[in-house]
C-alpha positions as CSV (number, residue, x, y, z in Angstrom):
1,X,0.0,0.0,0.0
2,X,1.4,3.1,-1.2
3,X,1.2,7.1,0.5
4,X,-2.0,8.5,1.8
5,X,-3.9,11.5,1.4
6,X,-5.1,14.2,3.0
7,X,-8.1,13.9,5.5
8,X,-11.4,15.5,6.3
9,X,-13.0,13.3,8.4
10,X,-10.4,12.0,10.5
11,X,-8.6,8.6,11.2
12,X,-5.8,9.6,9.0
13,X,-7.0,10.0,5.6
14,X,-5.2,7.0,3.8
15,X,-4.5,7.1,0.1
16,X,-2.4,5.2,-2.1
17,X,-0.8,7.5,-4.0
18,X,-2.0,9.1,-7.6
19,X,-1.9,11.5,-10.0
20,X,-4.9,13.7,-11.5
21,X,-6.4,14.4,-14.1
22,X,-6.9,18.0,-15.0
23,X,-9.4,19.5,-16.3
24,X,-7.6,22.8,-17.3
25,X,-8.9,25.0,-14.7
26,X,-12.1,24.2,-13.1
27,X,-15.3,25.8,-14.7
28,X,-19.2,25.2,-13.0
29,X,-19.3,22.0,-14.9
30,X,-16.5,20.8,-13.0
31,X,-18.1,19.8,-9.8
32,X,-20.3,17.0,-11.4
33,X,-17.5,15.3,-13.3
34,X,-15.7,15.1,-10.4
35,X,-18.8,14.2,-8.4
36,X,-18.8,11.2,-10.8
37,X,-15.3,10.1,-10.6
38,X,-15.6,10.1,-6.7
39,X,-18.6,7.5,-6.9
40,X,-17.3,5.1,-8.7
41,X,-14.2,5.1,-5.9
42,X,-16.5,3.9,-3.8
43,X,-16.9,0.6,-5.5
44,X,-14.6,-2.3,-3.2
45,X,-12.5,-2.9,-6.7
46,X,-10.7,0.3,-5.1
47,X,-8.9,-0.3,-2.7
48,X,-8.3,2.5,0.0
49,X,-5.5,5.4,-2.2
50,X,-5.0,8.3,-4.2
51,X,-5.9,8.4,-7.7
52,X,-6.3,10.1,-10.8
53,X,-9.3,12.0,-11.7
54,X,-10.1,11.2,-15.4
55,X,-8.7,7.6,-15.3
56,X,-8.6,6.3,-11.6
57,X,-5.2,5.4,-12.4
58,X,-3.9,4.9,-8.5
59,X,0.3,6.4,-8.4
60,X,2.5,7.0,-5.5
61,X,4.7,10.4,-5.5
62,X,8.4,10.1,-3.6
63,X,7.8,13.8,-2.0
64,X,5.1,16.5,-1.2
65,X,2.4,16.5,0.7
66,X,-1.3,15.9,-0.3
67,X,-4.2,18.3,0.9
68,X,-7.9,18.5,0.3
69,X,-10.8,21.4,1.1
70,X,-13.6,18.9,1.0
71,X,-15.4,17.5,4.3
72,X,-17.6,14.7,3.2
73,X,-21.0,16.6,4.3
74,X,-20.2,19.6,2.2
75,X,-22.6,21.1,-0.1
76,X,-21.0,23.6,-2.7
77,X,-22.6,25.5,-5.3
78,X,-20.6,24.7,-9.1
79,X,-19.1,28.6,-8.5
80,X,-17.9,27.9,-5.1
81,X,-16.2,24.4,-6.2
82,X,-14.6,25.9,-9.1
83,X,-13.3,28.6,-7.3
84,X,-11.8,26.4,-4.5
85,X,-10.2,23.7,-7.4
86,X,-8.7,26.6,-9.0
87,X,-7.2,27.9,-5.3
88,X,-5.6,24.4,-5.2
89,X,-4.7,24.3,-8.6
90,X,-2.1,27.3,-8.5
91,X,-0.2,25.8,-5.8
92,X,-0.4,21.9,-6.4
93,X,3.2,20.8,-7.8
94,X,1.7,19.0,-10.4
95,X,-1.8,21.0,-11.6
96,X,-3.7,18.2,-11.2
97,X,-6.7,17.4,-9.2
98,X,-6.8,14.0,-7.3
99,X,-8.7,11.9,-5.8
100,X,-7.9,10.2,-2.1
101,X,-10.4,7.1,-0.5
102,X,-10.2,6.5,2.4
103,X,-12.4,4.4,4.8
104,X,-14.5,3.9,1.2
105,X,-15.4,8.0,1.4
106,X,-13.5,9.9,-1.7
107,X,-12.6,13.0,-1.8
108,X,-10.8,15.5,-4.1
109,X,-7.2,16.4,-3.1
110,X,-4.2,18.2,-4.6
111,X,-0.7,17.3,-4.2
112,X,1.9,20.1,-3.2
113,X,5.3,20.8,-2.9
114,X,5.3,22.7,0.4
115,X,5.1,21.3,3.8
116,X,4.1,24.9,4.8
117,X,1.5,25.4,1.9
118,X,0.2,22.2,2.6
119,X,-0.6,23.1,6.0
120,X,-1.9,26.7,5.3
121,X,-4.1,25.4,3.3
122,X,-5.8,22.5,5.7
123,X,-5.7,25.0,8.7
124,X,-7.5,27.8,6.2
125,X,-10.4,24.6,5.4
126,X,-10.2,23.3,8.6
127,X,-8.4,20.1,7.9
128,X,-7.6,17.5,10.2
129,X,-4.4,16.1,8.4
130,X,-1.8,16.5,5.3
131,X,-0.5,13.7,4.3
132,X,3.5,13.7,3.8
133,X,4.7,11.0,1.1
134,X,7.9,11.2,1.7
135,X,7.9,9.9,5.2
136,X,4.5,8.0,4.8
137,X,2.8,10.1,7.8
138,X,0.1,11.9,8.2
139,X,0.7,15.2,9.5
140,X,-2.2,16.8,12.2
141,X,-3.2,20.3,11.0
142,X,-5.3,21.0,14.5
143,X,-8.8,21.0,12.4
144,X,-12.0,19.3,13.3
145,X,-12.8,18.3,9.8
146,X,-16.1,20.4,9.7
147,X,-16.8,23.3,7.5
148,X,-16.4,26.8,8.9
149,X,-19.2,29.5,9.0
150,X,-17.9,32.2,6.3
């Protein structure tokens, strides 16, 4: 079993590593593609892992850290979504949106670079945990995993 992902809902987020598919820079279509990717993670032919949006294709990465803004009981509108893929986007390493599973719930993620970007990012969306490949760890961000009032 490879890295792990980031995690919204606790207990460590695990996800075997993977690379994304992008979709160029989300748009308000974006939401229901991925929407669509993300249920068909939760069949048991997928194992617990990160994987590629697009073709599900599950890779490990050596370095980085992986991050997510989604809590499994969130409700955005396709605006909101795109907005928040595009945040991502412009700091992932690799411009690609991701997908962890963990615990069979999926959720996007976005691999970065930087330890400290990482963790900006899950304190700013209330994250419980990065996920650091390199040392096969997750990292606690001091979130509760629930979405914050705005």
């Amino acid at each position: 079993m490879g890295g792990r992902s980031a995690s919204s809902s606790g207990g460590g987020g695990a996800s075997r590593g993977g690379a994304a598919g992008s979709f160029g820079g989300a748009t308000e279509a974006t939401q229901g593609q991925h929407k669509a990717q993300l249920k068909a993670l939760k069949s048991p032919s997928y194992e617990d892992g990160t994987y590629e949006i697009g073709s599900l294709t599950p890779v490990d990465y050596d370095s980085g850290f992986q991050v997510t803004f989604s809590q499994k009981w969130d409700r955005y509108s396709n605006e909101e979504y795109a907005q928040k893929v595009n945040e991502f986007l412009a700091v992932s390493s690799d411009g690609k949106v991701l997908a962890g599973k963990f615990e069979n719930h999926p959720e996007v993620s976005f691999h970065v670079n930087s330890k400290a970007t990482a963790k900006k990012l899950a304190q700013k969306y209330n994250q419980i945990s990065i996920w650091d490949w390199k040392n096969g760890c997750e990292i606690k961000t001091g979130g509760t995993g629930s979405r914050r009032k705005r």
